[in-house]
C-alpha positions in Angstrom: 0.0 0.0 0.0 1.0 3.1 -1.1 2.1 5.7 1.9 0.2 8.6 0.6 -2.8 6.5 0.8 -5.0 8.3 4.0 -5.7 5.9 6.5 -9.8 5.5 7.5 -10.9 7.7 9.8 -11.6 5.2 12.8 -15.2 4.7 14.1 -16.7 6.9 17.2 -18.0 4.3 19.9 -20.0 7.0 21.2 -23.7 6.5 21.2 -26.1 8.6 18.8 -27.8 11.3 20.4 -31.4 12.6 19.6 -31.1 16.7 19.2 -32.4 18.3 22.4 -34.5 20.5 19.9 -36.6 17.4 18.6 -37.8 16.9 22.2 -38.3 20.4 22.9 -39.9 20.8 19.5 -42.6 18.5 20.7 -43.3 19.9 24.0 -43.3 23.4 22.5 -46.3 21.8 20.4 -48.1 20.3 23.0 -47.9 24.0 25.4 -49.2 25.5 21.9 -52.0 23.3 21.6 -53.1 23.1 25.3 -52.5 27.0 25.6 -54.8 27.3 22.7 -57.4 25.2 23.6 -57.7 27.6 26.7 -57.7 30.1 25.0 -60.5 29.3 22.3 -62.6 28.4 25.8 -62.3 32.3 27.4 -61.9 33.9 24.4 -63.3 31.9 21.3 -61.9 30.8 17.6 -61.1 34.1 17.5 -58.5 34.5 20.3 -55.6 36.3 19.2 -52.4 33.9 18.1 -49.7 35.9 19.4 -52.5 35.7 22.8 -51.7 32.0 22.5 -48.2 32.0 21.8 -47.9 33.9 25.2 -49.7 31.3 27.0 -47.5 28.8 25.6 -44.4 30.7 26.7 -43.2 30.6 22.8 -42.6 33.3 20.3 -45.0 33.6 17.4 -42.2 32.5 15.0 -42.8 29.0 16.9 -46.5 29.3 16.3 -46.1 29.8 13.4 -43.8 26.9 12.4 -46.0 24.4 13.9 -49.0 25.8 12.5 -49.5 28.1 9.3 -52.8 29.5 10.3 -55.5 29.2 12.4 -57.5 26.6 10.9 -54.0 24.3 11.1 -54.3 24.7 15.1 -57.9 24.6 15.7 -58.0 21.1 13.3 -54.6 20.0 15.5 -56.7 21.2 18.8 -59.9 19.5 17.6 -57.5 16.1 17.1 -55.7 16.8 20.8 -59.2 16.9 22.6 -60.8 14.0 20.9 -57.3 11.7 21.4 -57.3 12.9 25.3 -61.3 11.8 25.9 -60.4 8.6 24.2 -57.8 8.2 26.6 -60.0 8.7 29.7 -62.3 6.1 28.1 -59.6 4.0 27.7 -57.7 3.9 30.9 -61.4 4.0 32.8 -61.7 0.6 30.8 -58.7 -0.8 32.1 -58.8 0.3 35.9 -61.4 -2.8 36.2 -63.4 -1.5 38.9 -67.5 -1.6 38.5 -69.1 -0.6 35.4 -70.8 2.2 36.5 -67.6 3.7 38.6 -65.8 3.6 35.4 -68.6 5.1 33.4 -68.5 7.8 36.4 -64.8 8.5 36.2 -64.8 9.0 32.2 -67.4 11.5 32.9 -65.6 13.4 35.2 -62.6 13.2 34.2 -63.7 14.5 30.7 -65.4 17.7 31.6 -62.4 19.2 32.6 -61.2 19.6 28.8 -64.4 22.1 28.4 -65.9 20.4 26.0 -69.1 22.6 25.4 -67.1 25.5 25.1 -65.1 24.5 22.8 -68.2 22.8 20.5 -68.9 25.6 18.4 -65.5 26.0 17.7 -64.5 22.5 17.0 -68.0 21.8 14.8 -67.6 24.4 12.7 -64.4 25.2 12.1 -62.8 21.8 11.1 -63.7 19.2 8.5 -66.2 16.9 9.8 -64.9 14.5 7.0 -61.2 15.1 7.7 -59.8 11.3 7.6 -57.6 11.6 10.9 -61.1 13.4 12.8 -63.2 10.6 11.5 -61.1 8.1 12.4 -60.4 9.3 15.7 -64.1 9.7 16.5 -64.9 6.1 15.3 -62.4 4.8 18.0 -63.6 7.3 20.8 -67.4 6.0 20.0 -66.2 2.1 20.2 -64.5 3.1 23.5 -67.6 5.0 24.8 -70.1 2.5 23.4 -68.2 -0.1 25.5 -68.3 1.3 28.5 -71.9 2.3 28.6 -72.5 -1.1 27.1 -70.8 -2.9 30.0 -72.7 -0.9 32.3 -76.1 -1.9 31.2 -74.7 -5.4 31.3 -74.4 -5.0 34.7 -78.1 -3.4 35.5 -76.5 -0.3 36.5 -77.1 1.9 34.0 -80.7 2.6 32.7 -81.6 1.4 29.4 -83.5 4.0 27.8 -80.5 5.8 28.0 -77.4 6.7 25.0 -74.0 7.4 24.4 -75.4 11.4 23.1 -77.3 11.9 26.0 -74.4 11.7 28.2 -72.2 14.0 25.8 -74.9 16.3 25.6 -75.1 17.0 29.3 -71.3 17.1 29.1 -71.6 19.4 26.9 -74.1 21.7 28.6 -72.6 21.6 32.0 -69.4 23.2 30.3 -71.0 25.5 28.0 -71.1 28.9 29.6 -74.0 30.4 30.3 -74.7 33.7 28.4 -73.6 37.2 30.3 -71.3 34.9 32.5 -67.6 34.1 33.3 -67.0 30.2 32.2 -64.4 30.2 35.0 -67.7 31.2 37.3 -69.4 27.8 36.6 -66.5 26.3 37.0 -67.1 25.1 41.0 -70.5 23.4 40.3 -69.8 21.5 37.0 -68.9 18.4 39.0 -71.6 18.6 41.5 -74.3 19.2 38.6 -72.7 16.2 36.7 -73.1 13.7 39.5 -76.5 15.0 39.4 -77.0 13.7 36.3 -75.6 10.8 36.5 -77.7 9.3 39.6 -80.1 10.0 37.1 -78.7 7.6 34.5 -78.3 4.9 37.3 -80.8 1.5 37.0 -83.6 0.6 38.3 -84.8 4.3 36.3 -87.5 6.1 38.4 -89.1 7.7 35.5 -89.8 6.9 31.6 -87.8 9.4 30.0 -89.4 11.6 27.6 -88.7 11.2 23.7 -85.9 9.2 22.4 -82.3 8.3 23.5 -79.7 10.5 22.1 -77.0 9.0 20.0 -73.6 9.6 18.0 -74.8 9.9 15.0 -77.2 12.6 16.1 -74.1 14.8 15.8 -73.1 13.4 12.5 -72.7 16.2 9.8 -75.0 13.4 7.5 -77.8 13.4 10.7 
């Protein structure tokens, strides 16, 4: 071999390591989107983005890199709240306790993320028919279905009763009232929900008037 031939550059043992900035890319995504659901609750679709940027503790170039414009965040917020309920429905499912206690946990658990405030937002500002939102509310109405499914199983939950009827009073209870501060109902929203949900506990005392709410009641094709 010749001697002006370069020797190969030896190997590095050292391990590969992931960029700092890819993790922090991600939380500064998640503060975004969690910052903006907030703020779409107190203020509506209309709160301002640099508003939200603040929240998030981010300038609005990293807004803006995650999301182009404000439908881009509402459609990624719409996505965030439906893949955190499914979550709760999920891990409610798994904790193996009574039907009925599970049922009561998902509920309770899920009004904190506001969802009647954020309903007008999230129905008519995204694509009902966006593949990733349709898909996401197929799974979260299998994980729903199955928990009010197991509790009628059990006789514990009356059977005149639906999967929309409980997201409607979900709904409600975290819808502000008009004239008021959301944050004012904020203290009775789980005392009103238990309410309601005694109410949706077998043996029924009452015939319930009309007909049992369902999913596809708040299908764009309904």
């Amino acid at each position: 071999m010749s001697s002006s031939t370069a020797a190969a550059p030896a190997r590095s043992t050292e391990p590969v390591r992931t960029p700092k900035l890819r993790a922090d890319a991600t939380r500064n995504r998640e503060r975004i989107l969690l910052a903006a659901r907030d703020a779409f609750v107190e203020l509506g679709a209309d709160a301002p983005l640099d508003e939200i940027a603040k929240r998030a503790g981010v300038g609005n170039a990293t807004l803006y890199r995650n999301f182009p414009d404000r439908s881009a965040l509402i459609r990624e917020v719409a996505l965030l709240i439906k893949g955190r309920i499914l979550a709760i429905a999920e891990s409610a499912t798994a904790e193996g306790s009574g039907p009925f206690d599970a049922l009561e946990r998902f509920a309770h658990a899920t009004v904190e993320e506001k969802i009647g405030a954020l309903c007008p937002i999230l129905t008519n500002q995204v694509d009902p028919f966006d593949p990733e939102l349709v898909d996401a509310r197929e799974r979260l109405v299998a994980a729903v279905g199955g928990l009010m499914a197991r509790a009628k199983e059990a006789g514990e939950l009356r059977a005149d009763a639906d999967h929309g009827d409980l997201f409607i009073a979900m709904s409600q209870l975290t819808r502000p009232l008009p004239g008021t501060s959301c944050r004012l109902l904020d203290e009775f929203v789980h005392r009103h929900l238990q309410l309601f949900l005694d109410g949706l506990r077998a043996p029924a005392r009452s015939t319930l008037p009309g007909r049992a709410a369902t999913f596809e009641d708040f299908h764009p094709d309904h």
